[in-house]
C-alpha angles and dihedrals in degrees: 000000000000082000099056091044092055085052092050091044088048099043084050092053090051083049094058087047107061090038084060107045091034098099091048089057100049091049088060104040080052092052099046083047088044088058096050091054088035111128136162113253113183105164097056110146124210095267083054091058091044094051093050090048084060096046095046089048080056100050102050082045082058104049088038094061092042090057087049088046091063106045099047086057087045096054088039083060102041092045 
C-alpha cells in the first residue's frame, strides 16, 4: 500500500501543479490565439472601444470560470 500512497501523493502534487500554473497557460495559449487574429483598426469610435471593453471584461468572466471549472473537477477526482 506504501506504494499506492506514494502514487496518490505524487498525482496530488501534479494536481497542485497544473492549478497553479493554469492561468499562465491559458494566458499564453490566448496570446499566441490573440496574434494570429491581431490587426491594425484606426478608425474605432468610441462605441467601438466600449464594446471591446465589454468584450475583453467577458472574456476574462469566461476563462476565469473555466479555471474554476477545472479545478473544482480535479479536486472532485482527486478527492
Amino acid at each position: 500500500m506504501d506504494d499506492m500512497e506514494e502514487y496518490i501523493d505524487i498525482l496530488d502534487e501534479c494536481i497542485k501543479l497544473l492549478d497553479e500554473n493554469a492561468n499562465v497557460l491559458n494566458d499564453i495559449d490566448y496570446s499566441l490565439q490573440s496574434e494570429k487574429e491581431d490587426a491594425l483598426v484606426t478608425d474605432l469610435t468610441k462605441n467601438d472601444l466600449v464594446e471591446m471593453a465589454h468584450e475583453v471584461s467577458d472574456s476574462s468572466k469566461i476563462k476565469k470560470a473555466e479555471h474554476d471549472f477545472v479545478r473544482r473537477l480535479l479536486e472532485k477526482n482527486s478527492g
